[in-house]
C-alpha positions in Angstrom: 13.5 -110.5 150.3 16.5 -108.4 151.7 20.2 -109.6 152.2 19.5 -108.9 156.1 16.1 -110.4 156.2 17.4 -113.5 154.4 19.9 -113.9 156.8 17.9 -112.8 159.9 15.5 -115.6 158.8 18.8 -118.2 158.0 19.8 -117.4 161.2 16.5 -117.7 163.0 16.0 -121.2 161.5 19.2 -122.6 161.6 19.4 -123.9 165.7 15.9 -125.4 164.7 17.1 -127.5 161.8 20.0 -128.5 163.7 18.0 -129.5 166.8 15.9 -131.6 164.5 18.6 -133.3 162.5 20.5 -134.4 165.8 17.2 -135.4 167.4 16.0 -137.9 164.6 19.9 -139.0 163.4 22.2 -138.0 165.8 26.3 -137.5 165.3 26.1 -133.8 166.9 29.4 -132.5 164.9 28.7 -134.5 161.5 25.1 -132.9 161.3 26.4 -129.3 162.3 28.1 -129.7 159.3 25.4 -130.5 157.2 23.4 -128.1 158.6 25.8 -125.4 157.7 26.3 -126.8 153.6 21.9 -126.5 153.9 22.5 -122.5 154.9 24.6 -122.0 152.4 22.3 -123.6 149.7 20.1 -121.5 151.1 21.0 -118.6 150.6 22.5 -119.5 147.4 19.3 -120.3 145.5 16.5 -118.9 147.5 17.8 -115.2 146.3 16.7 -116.5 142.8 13.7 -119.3 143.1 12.2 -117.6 146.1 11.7 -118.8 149.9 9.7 -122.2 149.8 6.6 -122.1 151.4 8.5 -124.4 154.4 11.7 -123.1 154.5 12.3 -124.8 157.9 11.2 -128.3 156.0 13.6 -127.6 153.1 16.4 -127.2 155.6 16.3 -130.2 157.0 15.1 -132.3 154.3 18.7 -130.7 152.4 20.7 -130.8 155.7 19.9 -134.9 156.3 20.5 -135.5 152.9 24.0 -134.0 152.8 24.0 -135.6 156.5 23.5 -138.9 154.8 26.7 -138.2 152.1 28.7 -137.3 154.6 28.2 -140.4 157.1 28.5 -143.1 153.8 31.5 -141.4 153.1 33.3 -141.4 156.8 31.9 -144.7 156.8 33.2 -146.0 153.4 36.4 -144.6 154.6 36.7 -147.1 157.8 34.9 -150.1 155.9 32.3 -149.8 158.0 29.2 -149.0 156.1 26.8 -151.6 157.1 26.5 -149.5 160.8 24.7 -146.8 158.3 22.0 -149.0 158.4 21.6 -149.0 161.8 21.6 -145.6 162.3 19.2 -144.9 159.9 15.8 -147.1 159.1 14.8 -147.8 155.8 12.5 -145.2 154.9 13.9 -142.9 156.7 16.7 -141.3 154.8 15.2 -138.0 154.6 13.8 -135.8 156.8 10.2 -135.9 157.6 8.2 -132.4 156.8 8.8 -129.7 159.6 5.0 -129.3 160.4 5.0 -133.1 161.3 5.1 -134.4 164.7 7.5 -132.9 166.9 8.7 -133.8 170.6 7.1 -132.0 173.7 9.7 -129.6 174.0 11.0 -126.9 171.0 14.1 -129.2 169.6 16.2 -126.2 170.3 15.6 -126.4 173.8 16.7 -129.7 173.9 19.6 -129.0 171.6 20.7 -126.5 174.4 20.9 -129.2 177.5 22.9 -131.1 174.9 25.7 -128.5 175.1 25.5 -128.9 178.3 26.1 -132.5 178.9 28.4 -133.2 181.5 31.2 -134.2 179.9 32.2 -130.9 178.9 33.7 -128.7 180.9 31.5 -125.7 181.9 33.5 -123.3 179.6 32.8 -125.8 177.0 29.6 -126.0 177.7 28.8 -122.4 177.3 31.1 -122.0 174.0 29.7 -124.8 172.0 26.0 -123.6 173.3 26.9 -120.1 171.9 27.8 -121.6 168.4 25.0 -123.8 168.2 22.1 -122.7 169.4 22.8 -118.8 169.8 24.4 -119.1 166.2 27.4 -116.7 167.5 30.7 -116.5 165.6 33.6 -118.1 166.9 35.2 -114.3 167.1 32.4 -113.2 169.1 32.2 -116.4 171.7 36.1 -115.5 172.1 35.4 -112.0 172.9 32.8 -113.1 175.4 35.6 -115.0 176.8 38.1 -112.6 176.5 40.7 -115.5 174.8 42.2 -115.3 171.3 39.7 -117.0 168.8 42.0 -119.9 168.0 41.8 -120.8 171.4 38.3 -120.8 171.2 38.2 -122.4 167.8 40.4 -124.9 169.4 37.3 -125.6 172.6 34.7 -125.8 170.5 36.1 -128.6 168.0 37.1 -130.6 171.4 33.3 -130.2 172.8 31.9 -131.1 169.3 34.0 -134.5 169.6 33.5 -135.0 173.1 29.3 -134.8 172.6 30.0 -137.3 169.3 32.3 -139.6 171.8 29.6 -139.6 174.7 26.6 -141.2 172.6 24.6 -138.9 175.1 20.6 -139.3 173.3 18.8 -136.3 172.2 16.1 -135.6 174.8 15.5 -133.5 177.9 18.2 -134.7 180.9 16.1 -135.3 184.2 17.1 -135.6 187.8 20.6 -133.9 188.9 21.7 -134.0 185.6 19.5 -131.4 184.2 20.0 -129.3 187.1 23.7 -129.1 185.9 23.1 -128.4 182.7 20.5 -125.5 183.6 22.6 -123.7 185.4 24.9 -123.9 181.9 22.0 -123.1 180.1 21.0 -119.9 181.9 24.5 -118.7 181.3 24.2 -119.5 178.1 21.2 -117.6 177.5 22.4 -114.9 179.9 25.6 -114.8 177.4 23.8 -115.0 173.8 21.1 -112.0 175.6 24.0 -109.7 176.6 25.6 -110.0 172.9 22.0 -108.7 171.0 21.6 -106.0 173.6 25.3 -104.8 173.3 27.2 -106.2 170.6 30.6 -106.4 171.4 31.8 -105.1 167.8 30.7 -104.1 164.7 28.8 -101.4 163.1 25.5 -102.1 165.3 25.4 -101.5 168.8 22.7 -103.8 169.6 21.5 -107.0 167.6 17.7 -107.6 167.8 17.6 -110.9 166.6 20.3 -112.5 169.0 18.3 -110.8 172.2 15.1 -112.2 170.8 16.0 -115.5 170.3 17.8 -115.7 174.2 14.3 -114.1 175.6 12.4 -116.6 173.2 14.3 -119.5 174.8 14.3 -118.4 178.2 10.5 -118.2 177.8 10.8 -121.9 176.9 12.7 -123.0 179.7 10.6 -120.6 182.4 7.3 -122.9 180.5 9.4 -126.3 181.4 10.3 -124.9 184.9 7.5 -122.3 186.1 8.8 -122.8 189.8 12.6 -122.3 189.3 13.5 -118.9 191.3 16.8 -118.4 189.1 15.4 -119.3 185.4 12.3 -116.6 186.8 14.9 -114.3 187.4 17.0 -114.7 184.1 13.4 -114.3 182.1 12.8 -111.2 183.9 16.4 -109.8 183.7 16.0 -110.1 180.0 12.7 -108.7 179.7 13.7 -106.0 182.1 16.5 -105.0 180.3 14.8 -105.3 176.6 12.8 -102.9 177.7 15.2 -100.0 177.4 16.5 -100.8 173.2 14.1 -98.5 171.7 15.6 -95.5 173.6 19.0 -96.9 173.6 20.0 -95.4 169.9 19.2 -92.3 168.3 18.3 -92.0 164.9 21.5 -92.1 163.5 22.0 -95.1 165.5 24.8 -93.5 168.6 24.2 -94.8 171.8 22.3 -92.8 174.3 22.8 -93.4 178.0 19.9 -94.2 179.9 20.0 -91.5 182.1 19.1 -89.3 178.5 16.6 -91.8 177.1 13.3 -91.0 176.8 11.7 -93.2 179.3 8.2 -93.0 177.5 9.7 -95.0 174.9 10.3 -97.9 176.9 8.6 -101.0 176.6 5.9 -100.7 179.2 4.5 -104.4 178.5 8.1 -106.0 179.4 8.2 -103.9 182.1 5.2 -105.0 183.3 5.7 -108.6 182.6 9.1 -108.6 184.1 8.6 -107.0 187.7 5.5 -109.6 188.1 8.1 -112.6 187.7 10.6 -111.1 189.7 8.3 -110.0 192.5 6.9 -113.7 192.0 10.5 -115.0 192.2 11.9 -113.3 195.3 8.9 -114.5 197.3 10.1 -118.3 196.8 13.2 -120.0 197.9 16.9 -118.4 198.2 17.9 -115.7 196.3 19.7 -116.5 193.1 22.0 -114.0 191.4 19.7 -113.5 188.5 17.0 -112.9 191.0 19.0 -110.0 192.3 19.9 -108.3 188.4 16.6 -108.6 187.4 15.5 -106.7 191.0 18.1 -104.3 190.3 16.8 -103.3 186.8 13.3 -103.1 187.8 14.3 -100.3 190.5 15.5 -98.4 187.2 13.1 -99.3 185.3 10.5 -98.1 187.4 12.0 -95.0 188.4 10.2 -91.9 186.5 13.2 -90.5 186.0 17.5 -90.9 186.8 17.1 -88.4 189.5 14.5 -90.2 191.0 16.3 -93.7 190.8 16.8 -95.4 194.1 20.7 -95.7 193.9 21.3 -96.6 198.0 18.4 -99.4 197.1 20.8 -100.5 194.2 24.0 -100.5 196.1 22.6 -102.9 198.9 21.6 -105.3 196.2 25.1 -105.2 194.3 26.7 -105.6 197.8 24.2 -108.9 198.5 25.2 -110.1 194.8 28.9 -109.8 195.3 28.6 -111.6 198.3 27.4 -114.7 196.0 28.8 -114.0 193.1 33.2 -113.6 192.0 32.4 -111.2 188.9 34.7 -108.0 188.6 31.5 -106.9 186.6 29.2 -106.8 189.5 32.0 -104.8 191.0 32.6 -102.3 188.3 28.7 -101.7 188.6 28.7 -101.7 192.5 31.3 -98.6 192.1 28.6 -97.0 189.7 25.4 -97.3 192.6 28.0 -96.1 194.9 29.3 -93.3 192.8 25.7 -91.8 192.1 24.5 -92.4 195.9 27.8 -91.3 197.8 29.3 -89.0 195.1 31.5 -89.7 192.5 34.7 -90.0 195.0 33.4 -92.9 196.6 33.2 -95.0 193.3 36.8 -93.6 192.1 38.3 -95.5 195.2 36.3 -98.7 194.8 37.8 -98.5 190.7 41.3 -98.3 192.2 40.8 -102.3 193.5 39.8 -103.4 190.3 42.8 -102.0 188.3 44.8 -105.3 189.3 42.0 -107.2 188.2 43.3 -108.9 185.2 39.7 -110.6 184.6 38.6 -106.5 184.1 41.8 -104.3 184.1 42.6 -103.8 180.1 38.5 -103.9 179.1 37.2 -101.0 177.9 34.1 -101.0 180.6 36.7 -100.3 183.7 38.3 -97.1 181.6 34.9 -95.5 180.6 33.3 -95.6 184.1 36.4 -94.0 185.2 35.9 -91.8 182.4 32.0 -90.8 183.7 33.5 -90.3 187.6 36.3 -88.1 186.7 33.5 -86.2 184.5 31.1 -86.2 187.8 34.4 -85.2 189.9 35.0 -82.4 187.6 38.4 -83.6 186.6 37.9 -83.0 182.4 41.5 -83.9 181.5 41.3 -87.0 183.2 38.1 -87.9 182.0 38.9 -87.4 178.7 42.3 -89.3 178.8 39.6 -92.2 180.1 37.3 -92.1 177.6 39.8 -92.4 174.8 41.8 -95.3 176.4 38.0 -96.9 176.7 37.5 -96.1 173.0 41.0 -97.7 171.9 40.0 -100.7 173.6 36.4 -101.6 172.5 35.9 -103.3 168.9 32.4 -101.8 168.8 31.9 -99.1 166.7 28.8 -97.2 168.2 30.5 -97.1 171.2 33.6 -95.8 169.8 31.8 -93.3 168.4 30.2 -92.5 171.5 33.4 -92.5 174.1 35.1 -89.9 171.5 32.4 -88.1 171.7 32.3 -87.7 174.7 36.2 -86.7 174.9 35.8 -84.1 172.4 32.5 -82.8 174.1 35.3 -82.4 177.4 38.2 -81.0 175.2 36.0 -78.4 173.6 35.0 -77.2 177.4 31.4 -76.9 178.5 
């Protein structure tokens, strides 16, 4: 097998070992650690001897048993080793096989309401989340935060010992409880989705697996929760959006806006899929802010072509999410919609309110739409100036390639 398939694979299986080593033995931190010593065994030996035919089963039969070192040890340490016993039962000191009985629920699922627990706080929540279930680097959580990564190394060791100091059990929260931690969860999944379909650095611009696994457990949650408006919306946000990666990059991998891709490409079965749950979702309840994404991306994804997008349909639905949600995001886009329905003037004042923005003011997102409405205005110095301040500030390295493209393409004239 591949280096990449290996670790797309490790990857893919790691959430679900770790789910299933908290759920049968608990100590959240102790058993990430084990989990992580079971990956790199892993991918130490399986190179050589081959994948077993359970890879999932040898993961957490490994991961327990290291699980079980390391608790005799912390325990021998404090003098304490008899409580070993009682958290493990005779017989029970290794995993049972993967294909054996499991709870009702996928354990990752339930691994991601445990992130959530309510005595973290909701940036906590998220962050830890992100690094155990969406398998995200410490460097790339940070950058979805925007703080430096030692801050964010920093939050996740504190959530880790905060879930360890709670006791909280391993099973699905009910009642208010797990309404809190939904609405943490969606994010979550909302957060891990946006990092596959636009990786915020690296040599890929998108990364399949990550968007896959977000879509995979917002499927889960949508089975739990088939009446929930918002989790509805998130599903068909995701599948919405999805739709669009196989156009997204051209063969040499560059980005391609979607006003160029080739719309035939698109995935016509998300598409499909997605519009039904939103249409679905609108017609129950109030109106959640992923309700109102996921109806702004089936107006584009329906549309036959850019010109034919409905872009005054678009900037009422950005003006009805602003109104719900604080997200100098939603307002960077809203200057988009109004740019392309009112001309590219319109959305050139609207960016001149965000430039105080700290949340938005140095990312590289506010500079290249900038860039793309001084290119519509016709102003080519200024728009190339734009697009290389956005190219200096992304870590991404399709995009980079993309925004100085696009400033040479305005320097060499038309």
């Amino acid at each position: 097998m591949p280096d990449t398939e290996l670790e797309d694979l490790l990857r893919r299986l790691a959430p679900q070992v770790l789910g299933a080593v908290v759920r049968r033995y608990g100590h959240f931190g102790t058993a990430e650690d084990a989990v992580q010593e079971a990956l790199l065994a892993a991918a130490t030996q399986w190179p050589g001897e081959g994948i077993p035919d359970n890879p999932r089963g040898w993961l957490i039969t490994v991961a327990s048993r290291r699980l079980t070192d390391l608790l005799r040890s912390e325990q021998a340490r404090r003098r304490r080793e008899d409580t070993v016993t009682r958290w493990m039962l005779p017989g029970q000191w290794l995993a049972p096989a993967a294909d054996g009985p499991r709870s009702e629920s996928d354990d990752t699922l339930i691994l991601l309401f445990m992130c959530c627990h309510a005595s973290l706080s909701p940036a906590s929540q998220i962050a830890l989340t992100l690094r155990a279930v969406g398998g995200l680097t410490t460097a790339e959580i940070a950058r979805a935060f925007l703080v430096p990564e030692a801050t964010m190394t920093r939050r996740i060791s504190r959530a880790k010992q905060r879930i360890k100091d709670s006791g909280v059990p391993f099973g699905m929260p009910a009642g208010p409880e797990r309404s809190q931690r939904l609405a943490a969860g969606l994010h979550v999944l909302y957060l891990i989705f946006n990092e596959g379909y636009a990786s915020t650095s690296g040599p890929r611009l998108q990364r399949r697996e990550l968007s896959a696994e977000a879509i995979r457990l917002a499927r889960m949650v949508h089975r739990l929760l088939p009446d929930d408006g918002e989790v509805a919306g998130l599903l068909a946000l995701m599948l919405l959006t999805d739709a669009r990666r196989p156009a997204r990059t051209g063969p040499d991998g560059g980005l391609i806006p979607m006003a160029d891709q080739d719309r035939s490409l698109w995935n016509a079965g998300y598409i499909t899929e997605g519009v039904a749950l939103i249409t679905g979702a609108l017609s129950r309840g109030a109106t959640g802010p992923y309700q109102l994404q996921a109806a702004i991306a089936a107006i584009h994804d329906e549309a036959p072509s850019a010109e034919a997008t409905d872009w005054p349909q678009i900037v009422a639905l950005y003006e009805l999410l602003m109104r719900i949600s604080d997200n100098p995001v939603v307002t960077l886009n809203h200057a988009v919609a109004v740019a392309m329905a009112r001309g590219p003037h319109a959305g050139l004042e609207l960016l001149e309110e965000l430039e105080t923005d700290e949340r938005i003011a140095g990312d590289h997102r506010l500079h290249a739409v900038r860039a793309h409405l001084l290119e519509m205005a016709g102003d080519r110095a200024a728009a190339r100036d734009s697009y290389e301040a956005a190219a200096r500030r992304t870590t991404s390295l399709p995009l980079q390639r993309y925004l100085h493209a696009r400033a040479a393409h305005l320097t060499a004239g038309p």
